[in-house]
N, C-alpha and C positions, 0 to 999 in steps of 0.2 A: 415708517411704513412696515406692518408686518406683510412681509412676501417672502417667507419662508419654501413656499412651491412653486417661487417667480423660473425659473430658469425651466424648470419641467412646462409650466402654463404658456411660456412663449416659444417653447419648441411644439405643442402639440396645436397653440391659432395659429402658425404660420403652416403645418400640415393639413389640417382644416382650411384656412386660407388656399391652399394651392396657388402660392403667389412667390415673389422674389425673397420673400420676408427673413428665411432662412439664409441666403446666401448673403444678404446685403451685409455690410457691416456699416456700423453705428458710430462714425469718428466724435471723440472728444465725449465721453459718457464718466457720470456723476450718478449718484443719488439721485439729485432731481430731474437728471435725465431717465433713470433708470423708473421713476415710478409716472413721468409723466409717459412713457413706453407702453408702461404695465393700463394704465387709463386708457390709452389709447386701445389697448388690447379688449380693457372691457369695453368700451365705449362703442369699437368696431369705426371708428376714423379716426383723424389728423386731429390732434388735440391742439389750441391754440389757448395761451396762458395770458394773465395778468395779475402781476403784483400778488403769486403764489408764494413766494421762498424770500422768507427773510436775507436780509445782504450779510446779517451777525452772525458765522457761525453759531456760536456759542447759543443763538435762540432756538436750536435745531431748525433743519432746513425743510423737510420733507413731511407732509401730512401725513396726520397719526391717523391714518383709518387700513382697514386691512385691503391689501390689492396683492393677487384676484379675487373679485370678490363677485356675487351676480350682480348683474347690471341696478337695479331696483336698490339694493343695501350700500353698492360703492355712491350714488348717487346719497341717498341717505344720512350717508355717513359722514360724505363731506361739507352738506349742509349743519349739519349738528354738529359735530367735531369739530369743524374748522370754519365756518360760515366762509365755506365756498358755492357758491353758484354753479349748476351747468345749464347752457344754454346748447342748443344744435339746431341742425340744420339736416339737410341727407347728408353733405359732405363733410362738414366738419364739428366738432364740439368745440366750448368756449367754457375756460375754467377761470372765474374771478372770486378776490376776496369781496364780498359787497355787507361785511359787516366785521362789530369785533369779533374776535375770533373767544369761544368759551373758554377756549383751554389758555389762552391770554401766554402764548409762549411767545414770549418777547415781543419786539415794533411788530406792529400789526397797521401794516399797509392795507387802507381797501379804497373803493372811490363808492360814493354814496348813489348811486344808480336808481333814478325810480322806476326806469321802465320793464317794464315783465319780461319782453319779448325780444331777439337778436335778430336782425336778418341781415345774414352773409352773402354779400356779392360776389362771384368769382369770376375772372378774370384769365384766363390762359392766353398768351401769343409766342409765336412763335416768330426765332428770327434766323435764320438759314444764312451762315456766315462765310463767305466766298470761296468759292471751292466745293461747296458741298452739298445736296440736295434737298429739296424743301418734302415736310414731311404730307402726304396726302391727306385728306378729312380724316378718314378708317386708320391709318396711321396714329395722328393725331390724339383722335381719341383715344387709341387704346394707351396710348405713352400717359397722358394725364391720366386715365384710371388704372394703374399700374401705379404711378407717383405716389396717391392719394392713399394706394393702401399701403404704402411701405414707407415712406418719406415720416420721419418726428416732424411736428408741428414747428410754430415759431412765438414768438412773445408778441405781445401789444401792447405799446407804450405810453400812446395817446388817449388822452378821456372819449370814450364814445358815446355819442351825442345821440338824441333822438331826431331820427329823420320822417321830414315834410312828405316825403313818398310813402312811407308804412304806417305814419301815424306816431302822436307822439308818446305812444304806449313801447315804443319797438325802438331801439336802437338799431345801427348801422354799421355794419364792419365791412369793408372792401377785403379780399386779399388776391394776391397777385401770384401766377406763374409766370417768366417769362422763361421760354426755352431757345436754348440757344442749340443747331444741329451743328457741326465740327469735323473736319476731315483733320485729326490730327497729325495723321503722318500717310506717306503714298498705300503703305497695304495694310491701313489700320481699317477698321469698322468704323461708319457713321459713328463721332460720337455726342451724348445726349443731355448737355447742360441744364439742369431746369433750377430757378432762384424762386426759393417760394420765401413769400412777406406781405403781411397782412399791413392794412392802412386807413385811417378813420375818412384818407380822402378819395375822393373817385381820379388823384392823382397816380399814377404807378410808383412817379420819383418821391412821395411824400417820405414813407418813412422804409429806410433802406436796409433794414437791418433785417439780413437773409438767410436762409438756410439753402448753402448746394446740395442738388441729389443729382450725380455722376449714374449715368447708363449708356448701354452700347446697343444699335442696332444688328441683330443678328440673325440673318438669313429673313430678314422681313420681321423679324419679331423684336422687340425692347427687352433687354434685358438690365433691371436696377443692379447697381454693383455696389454704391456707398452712398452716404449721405458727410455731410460737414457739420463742424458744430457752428453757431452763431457766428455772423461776423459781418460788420457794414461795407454794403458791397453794393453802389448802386450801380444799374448796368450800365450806363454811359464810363464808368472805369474798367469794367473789364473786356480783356484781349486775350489770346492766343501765340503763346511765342515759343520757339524751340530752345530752352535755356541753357538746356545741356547738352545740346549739342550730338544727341542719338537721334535726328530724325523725325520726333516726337514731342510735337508741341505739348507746354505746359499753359494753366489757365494762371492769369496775372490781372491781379486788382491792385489797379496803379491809377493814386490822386495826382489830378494837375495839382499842380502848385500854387495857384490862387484859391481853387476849392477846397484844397489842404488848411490853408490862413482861416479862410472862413466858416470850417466846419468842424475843424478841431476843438474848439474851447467851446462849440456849443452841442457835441455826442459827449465829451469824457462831462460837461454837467448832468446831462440827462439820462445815458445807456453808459453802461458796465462794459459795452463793446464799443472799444479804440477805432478808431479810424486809423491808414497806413495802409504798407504794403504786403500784401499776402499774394502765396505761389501756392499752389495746389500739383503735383502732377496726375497721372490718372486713374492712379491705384490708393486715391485719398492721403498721401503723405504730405504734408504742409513741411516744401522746402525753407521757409521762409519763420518759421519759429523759433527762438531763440532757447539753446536750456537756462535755467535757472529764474526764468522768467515768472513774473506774478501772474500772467495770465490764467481764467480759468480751465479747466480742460476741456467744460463745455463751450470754449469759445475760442475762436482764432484767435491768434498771437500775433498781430501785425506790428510791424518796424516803421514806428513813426517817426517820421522826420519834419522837417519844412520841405523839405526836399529830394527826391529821387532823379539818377540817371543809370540809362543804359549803357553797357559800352563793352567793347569785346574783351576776354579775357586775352591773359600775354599769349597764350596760344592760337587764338582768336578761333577757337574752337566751340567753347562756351560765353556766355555773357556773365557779366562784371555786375553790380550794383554799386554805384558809387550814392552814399548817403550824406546830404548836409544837413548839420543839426539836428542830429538824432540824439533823443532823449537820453542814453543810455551813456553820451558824448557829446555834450551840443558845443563843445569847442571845438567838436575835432571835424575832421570830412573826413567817412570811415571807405576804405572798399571791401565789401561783402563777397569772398569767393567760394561757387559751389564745388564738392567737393563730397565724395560718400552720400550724395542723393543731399542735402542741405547746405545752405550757404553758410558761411564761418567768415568772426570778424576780423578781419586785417588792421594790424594797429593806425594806421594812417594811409589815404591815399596821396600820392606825391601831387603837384598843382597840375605838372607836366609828365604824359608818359606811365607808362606800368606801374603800381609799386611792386614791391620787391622784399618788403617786411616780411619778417617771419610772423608765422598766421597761429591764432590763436584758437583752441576751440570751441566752441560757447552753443557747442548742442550734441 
């Protein structure tokens, strides 16, 4: 990607914007996050991808056309350069490979698409989590369009079909908001969960693989603060728990353990994004990432196991992670204690009672 004036061009649309754009931060950013940003900027919405970025380094990852660039030439470009597709909508744009690519830089993913036309369903609900208030219509709105202009987009993994409602010239993409409202602590602000993930089904649970955008209500108005990188998060796993022990719930995406068996062997065939356990707290720091780890940057690092528990720390101030058969260790039952804002791995947990090992630290 030549973007040589990318940092100047995305300080002066989010001026122009007059929106959060500036203040947000962008957790877990790449190259390919960096230019599917800059797309977005010309594009002027949520950019949603397929089978753009080679998995081999070594094929370069990132489209050779120049971004910023005007809207008419980037479009252009990426059709010739890289036989990429765009498709839109008012709300969002869809960027697919739907042919070989000329410049033939390595595997070249595409799906054979004959239809012309995309039409994006959207989907917003919202769900008001005990304790905390539910947002009004005018509310509402404006938090979805506030989202839509500062939130990165998400991937699509599924082949999109032509639907019987548009005609079989038009394919069909669902994608999904659900927002979740949150009191996380007694004098904190409303705060403003939203899981954005697109789906070829008119299901919400079909395909789970999300991006969080973290906002706070304040003084009556939404303020975006972060976004997440990638990571499989359907809502019926995630919860709300104060981990550490300040008062101030953290957000936890925690598999039961029968959906763990059976979902495991069938994401790491198909998405580059693991299933497990991931912590968020509210300033975008993923307690729950491991260092040295292969994950990508653009993607949460969750601690997969067969199995997770809760349980209180020996102080019983903070909470414990007690892991069985975690990949990193599938002999051992680890206990994970937080400790400097991250959990850190304890050589073993005892069967019975605290452990007591000296703790290791692996972030």
């Amino acid at each position: 990607m030549k973007a040589r004036g990318l940092p100047v061009y995305l300080f002066l649309l989010c001026v122009a914007m007059r929106s959060g754009y500036c203040q947000m931060s962008h957790v877990g950013m790449s190259s390919e996050q960096q230019f599917l940003l800059c797309a977005q900027g010309v594009l002027g919405k949520p950019v949603l991808w397929q089978a753009l970025f080679p998995r081999a380094p070594q094929d370069g990852l990132v489209p050779q056309v120049t971004c910023p660039d005007s809207r008419e030439h980037f479009i252009e470009a990426l059709q010739k350069n890289e036989a990429i597709s765009v498709f839109e909508d008012d709300r969002f744009a869809f960027l697919a490979k739907t042919g070989e690519s000329p410049a033939q830089r390595g595997r070249n993913i595409y799906y054979g698409y004959d239809w012309k036309r995309l039409a994006i369903d959207f989907h917003a609900i919202t769900h008001p989590v005990a304790g905390s208030q539910d947002l009004s219509d005018a509310e509402q709105s404006a938090v979805v369009s506030s989202i839509l202009r500062n939130t990165r987009g998400v991937e699509v993994f599924d082949v999109i079909e032509p639907s019987e409602a548009y005609g079989s010239d038009t394919g069909l993409l669902h994608v999904w908001l659900d927002i979740d409202i949150v009191r996380l602590g007694r004098d904190t602000p409303e705060s403003v969960f939203a899981f954005l993930h697109a789906s070829t089904s008119a299901d919400s649970g079909h395909d789970d693989v999300v991006r969080l955008l973290y906002g706070e209500m304040r003084q009556g108005t939404y303020v975006p603060l972060w976004d997440s990188p990638l990571m499989y998060a359907p809502h019926r796993w995630i919860s709300y728990r104060d981990l550490d022990g300040d008062g101030i719930k953290e957000i936890l995406i925690w598999p039961p353990h029968a959906e763990m068996v059976q979902l495991q062997e069938y994401v790491e065939n198909h998405f580059q994004n693991e299933t497990g356990l991931i912590s968020f707290d509210k300033n975008g720091h993923e307690l729950t990432r491991q260092a040295g780890s292969l994950c990508e940057h653009d993607n949460a690092c969750p601690i997969m196991a067969r199995r997770f528990s809760l349980v209180p720390s020996a102080s019983g101030r903070r909470t414990d992670i007690i892991v069985h058969g975690w990949v990193e260790h599938p002999q051992k039952t680890v206990r994970l204690r937080l400790r400097n804002g991250s959990f850190y791995y304890a050589v073993a947990a005892k069967p019975h009672g605290s452990s007591r090992s000296r703790i290791r630290q692996s972030r």
